[in-house]
VEXMARLUM-235135 format. One line per 2 residues: for each residue x, y, z of C-alpha. Coordinates in nm, 2 decimals, decimal comma, padded with zeros to 4 digits. Example, Ala and Ser with C-alpha at 12.3 -4.5 7.8 and 13.67 -1.06 7.14 Angstrom:
! residues 2
01,23/-00,45/00,78  01,37/-00,11/00,71
***
This chain:
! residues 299
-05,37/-01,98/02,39  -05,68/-01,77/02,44
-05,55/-01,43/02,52  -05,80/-01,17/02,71
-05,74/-00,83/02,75  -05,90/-00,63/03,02
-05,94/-00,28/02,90  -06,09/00,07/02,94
-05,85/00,39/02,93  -06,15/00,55/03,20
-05,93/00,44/03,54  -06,11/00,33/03,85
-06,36/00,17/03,65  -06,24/-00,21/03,82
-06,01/-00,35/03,52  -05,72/-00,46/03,79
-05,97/-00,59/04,03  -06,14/-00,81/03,73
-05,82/-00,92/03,56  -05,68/-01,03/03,87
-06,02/-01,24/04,03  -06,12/-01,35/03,67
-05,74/-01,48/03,66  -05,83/-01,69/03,95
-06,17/-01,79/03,89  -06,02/-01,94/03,54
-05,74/-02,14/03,77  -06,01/-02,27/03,96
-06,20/-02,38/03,71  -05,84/-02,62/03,62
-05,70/-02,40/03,32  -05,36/-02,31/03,32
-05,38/-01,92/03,35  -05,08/-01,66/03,31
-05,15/-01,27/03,44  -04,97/-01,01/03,26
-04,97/-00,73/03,47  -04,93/-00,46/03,16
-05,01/-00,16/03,44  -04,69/00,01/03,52
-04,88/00,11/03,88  -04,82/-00,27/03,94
-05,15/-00,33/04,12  -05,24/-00,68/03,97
-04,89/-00,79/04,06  -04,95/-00,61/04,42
-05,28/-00,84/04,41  -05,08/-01,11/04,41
-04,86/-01,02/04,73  -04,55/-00,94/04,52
-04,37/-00,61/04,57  -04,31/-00,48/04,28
-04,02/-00,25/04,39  -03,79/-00,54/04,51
-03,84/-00,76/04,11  -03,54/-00,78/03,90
-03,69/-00,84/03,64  -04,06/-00,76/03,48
-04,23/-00,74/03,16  -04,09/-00,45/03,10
-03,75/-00,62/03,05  -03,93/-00,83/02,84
-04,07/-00,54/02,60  -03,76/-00,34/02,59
-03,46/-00,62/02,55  -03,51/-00,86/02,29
-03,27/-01,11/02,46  -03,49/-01,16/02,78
-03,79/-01,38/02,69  -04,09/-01,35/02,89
-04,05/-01,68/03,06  -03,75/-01,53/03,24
-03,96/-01,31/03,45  -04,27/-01,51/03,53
-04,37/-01,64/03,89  -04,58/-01,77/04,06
-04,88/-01,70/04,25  -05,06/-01,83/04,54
-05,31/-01,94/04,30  -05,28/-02,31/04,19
-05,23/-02,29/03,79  -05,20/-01,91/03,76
-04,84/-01,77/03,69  -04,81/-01,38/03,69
-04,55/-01,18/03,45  -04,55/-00,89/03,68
-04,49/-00,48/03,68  -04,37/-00,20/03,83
-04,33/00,21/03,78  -04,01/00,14/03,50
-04,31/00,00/03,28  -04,41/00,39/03,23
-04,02/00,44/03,03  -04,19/00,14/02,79
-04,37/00,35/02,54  -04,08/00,62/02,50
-03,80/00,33/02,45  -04,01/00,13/02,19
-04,12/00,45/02,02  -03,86/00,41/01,75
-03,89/00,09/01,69  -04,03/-00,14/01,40
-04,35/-00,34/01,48  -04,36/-00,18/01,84
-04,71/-00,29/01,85  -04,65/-00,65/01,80
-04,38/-00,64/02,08  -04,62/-00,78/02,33
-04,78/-01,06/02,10  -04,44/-01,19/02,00
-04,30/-01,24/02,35  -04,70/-01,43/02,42
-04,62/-01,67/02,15  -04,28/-01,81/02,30
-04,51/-01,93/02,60  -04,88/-02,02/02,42
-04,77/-02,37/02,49  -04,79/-02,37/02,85
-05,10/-02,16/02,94  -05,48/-02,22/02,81
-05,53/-01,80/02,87  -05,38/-01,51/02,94
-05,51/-01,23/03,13  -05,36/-00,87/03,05
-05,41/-00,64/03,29  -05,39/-00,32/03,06
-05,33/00,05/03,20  -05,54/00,34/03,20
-05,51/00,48/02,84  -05,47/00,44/02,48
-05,16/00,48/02,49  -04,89/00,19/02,31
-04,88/-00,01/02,60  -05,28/-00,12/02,55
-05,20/-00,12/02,15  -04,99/-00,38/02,21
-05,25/-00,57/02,42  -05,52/-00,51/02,21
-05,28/-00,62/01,90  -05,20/-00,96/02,10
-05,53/-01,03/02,23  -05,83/-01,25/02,09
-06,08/-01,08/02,30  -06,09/-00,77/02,50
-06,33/-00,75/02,81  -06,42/-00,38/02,88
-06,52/-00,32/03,28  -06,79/-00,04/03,30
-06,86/00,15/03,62  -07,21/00,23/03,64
-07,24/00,56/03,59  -07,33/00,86/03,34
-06,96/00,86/03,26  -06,93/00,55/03,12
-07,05/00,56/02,78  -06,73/00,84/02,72
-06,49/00,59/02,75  -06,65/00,29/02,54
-06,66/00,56/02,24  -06,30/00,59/02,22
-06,25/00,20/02,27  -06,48/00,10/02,03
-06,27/00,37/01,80  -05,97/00,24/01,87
-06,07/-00,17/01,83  -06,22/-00,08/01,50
-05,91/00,10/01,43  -05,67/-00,18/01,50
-05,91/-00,42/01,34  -05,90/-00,25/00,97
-05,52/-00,12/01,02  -05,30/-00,37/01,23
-05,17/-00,74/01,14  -05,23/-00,99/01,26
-05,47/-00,87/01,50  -05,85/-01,01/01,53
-05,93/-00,90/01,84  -06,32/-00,90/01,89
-06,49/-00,75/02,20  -06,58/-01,03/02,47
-06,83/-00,81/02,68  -06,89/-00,52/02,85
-06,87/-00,60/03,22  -07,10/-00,38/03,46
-06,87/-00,30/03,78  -06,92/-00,11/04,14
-07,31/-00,20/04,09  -07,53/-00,12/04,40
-07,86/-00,23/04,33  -07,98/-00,01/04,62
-07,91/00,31/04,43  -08,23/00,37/04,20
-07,95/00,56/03,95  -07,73/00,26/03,92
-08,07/00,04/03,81  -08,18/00,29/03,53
-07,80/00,30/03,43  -07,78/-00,11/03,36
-08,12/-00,11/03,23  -07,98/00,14/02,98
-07,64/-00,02/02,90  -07,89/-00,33/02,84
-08,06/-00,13/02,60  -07,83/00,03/02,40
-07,57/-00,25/02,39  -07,77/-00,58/02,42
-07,57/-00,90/02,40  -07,24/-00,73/02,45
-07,34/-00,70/02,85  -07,23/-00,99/03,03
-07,52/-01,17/03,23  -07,32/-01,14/03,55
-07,22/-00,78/03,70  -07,06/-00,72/03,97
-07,17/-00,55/04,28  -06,92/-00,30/04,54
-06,87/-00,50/04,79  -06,65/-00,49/05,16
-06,44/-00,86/05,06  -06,38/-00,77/04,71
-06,21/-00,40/04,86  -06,02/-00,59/05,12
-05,84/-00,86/04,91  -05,54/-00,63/04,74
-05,46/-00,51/05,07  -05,41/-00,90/05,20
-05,23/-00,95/04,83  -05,47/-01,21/04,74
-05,75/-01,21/04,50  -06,09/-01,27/04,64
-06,12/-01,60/04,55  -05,89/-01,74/04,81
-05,92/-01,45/05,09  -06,33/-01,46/05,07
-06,39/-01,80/04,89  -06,78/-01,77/05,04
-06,82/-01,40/04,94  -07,06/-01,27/04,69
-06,77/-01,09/04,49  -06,57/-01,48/04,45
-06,93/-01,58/04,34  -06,97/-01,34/04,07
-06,63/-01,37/03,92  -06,67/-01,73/03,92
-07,00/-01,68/03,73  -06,76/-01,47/03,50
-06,55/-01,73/03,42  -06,79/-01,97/03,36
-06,94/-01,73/03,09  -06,60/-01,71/02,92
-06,50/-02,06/02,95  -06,87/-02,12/02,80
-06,83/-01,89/02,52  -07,04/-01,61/02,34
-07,20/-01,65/02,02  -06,89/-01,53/01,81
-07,03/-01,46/01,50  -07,36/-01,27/01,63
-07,11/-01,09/01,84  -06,83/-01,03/01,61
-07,08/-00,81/01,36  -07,32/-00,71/01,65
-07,01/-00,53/01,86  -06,86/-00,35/01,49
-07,22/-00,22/01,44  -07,28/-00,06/01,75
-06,92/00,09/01,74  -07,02/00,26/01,41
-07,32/00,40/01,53  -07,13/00,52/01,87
-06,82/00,59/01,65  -06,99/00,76/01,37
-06,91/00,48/01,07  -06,68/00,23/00,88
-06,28/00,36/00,79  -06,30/00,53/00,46
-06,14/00,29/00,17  -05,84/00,52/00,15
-05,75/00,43/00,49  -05,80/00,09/00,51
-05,53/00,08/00,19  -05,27/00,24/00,37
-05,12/-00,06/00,48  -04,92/-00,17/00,80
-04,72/00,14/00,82  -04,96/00,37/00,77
-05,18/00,19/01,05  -04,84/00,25/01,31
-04,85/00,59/01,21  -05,29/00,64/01,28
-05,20/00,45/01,60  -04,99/00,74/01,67
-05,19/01,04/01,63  -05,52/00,83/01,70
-05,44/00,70/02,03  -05,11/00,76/02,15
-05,13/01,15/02,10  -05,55/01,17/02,26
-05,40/01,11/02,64
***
């Protein structure tokens, strides 16, 4: 199972709005799709029409009790072939009741592989931080999409991802996780700043920018508050179009190799350079520990 994590600890940049229509666009394109709404604001599973207030169960039963597999709380959606594993606020207890524990970061990945049989990808919707629940994505994930709002704000919150996949990269196993893309979001072509800011992202980043962006628009706004995603409440509208476009550049692939040494160069020159040796011997427990103070502690 290919697993995709949607991720950027900047919020309001459109990570629940792309997990939840690039979800979609993959079921309509005949994979068999699960959500993981990882969010303990429960807006992906909100996106779906669920109320996440009345669940009895959620993933975070899932993460916290080692007796309830993740199957237990799927459901489904009103999306042919896409199954959700949905959230709500006790999600936000997660991090302090797995704090203690042994491989906390591999809680996530563990629970995914009782159910890789039954879906071709899985979508994590991930929160707006670096905190353990977004370890534990990134830890779980083969790819990580990063949504970009196009603005002078933006290039803030890819330095401290780019830190923190190169970190889990050296530090945590098994983790592989490479960076899919860099999706441009809230894009308004009118706006001569919003131009001159993807021209630069272009620049600086290349390759890593997906081909499609995708533009602020009324339907793509209105779908959460119908709990649908956009493909099925505006199946004609320009914001299903460009999600669709999105999945076809997944399904289709990216030039792995290219990518996988283009995106670990341009973190080390927006990082500032490679792990030292010392730290990449320091092992699995060391690496829970730099997690830690790296990421946990810089909310």
């Amino acid at each position: 199972m290919r697993t995709i994590a949607i991720a950027n600890q900047k919020g309001g940049c459109g990570k629940t709005t792309t997990a939840v229509n690039l979800a979609a666009a993959l079921a309509k394109k005949g994979l068999r799709v699960l959500i993981a709404d990882l969010d303990p604001q429960g807006h992906a599973t909100l996106g779906f029409g669920h109320n996440p207030e009345t669940l009895d169960k959620t993933i975070y039963h899932a993460l916290t009790n080692v007796q309830i597999s993740i199957s237990r709380i799927i459901t489904g959606t009103n999306v042919e072939g896409l199954k959700l594993a949905p959230s709500n606020v006790l999600l936000s207890g997660a991090e302090l009741e797995l704090s203690g524990v042994a491989g906390r970061h591999l809680v996530l990945g563990e629970q995914l592989r009782m159910v890789s049989s039954e879906y071709d990808v899985c979508v994590i919707d991930c929160p707006p931080s670096l905190g353990l629940l977004t370890l534990n994505a990134l830890v779980a994930s083969t790819d990580v999409i990063i949504p970009v709002q196009v603005n002078y704000y933006a290039m803030e919150g890819l330095k401290q991802l780019l830190e923190t996949a190169n970190i889990i990269r050296v530090h945590l196993h098994p983790c592989s996780v490479k960076i899919l893309g860099l999706l441009l979001t809230f894009v308004e072509n009118r706006i001569i700043f919003s131009r001159q800011i993807q021209q630069q992202m272009r620049e600086y980043f290349g390759d890593l920018v997906f081909d499609t962006v995708i533009h602020r628009t009324v339907r793509l706004a209105e779908a959460p508050s119908a709990g649908e995603s956009v493909l099925t409440y505006a199946p004609q509208s320009r914001g299903a179009a460009e999600y669709m476009a999105l999945a076809e550049e997944v399904i289709e692939g990216r030039p792995s190799e290219e990518r996988t040494s283009d995106d670990e160069t341009v973190a080390e020159e927006v990082v500032g350079g490679e792990p030292s040796a010392e730290e990449k011997s320091n092992g699995e427990d060391a690496a829970e520990e730099a997690a830690d103070s790296k990421l946990w502690m810089r909310r």
